[in-house]
C-alpha positions, 0 to 999 in steps of 0.5 A: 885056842892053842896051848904051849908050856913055858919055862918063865925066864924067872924059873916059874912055869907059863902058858902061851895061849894062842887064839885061832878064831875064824872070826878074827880077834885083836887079840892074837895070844896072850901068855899066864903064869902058873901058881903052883904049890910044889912040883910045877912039873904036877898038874895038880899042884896048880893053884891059880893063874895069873895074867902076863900080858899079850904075846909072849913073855918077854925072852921066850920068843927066841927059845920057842924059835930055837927048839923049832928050828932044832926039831925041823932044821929044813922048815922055812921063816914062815912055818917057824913063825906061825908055829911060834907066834913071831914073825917071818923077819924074826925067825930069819934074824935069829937064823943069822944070828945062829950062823954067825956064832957056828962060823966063829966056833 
């Protein structure tokens, strides 16, 4: 299993938990929301989880994309994918997205 913090689109703090099992699963990751009691930023301050649902939470695909290709502009659709959870068509549709709104500016 594979963990990622998330910043939830409502301000809370997330879990994307991705399952890598040799054995296969129907199940490929599924993300959790942190109940947290005072600085969410301190492990300790967790106080439950909660379970949101396969995947990611809605919205942070195209973040999680984002800061990939950030930190290794070179890497191709198919790294970015498999290091976010998404597929090769979305990293390409988001990279033409980008391309557009540089070539307005």
């Amino acid at each position: 299993m594979h963990y990622e913090k998330l910043k939830l689109n409502d301000g809370d703090t997330g879990m994307h938990i991705v399952v890598d099992s040799k054995l296969g699963s129907e199940l490929d990751g599924f993300h959790l929301k942190l109940l947290t009691e005072g600085d969410q930023d301190d492990s300790s301050s967790v106080r439950g989880l909660v379970y949101g649902g396969e995947g990611r939470p809605k919205g942070n695909a195209k973040v999680a994309v984002l800061e990939e290709l950030a930190d290794d502009p070179a890497a191709s659709n198919k790294e970015i994918a498999e290091r976010t959870g998404v597929s090769d068509r979305y990293v390409r549709k988001i990279r033409e997205e980008e391309s557009k709104v540089r070539s307005k500016r």
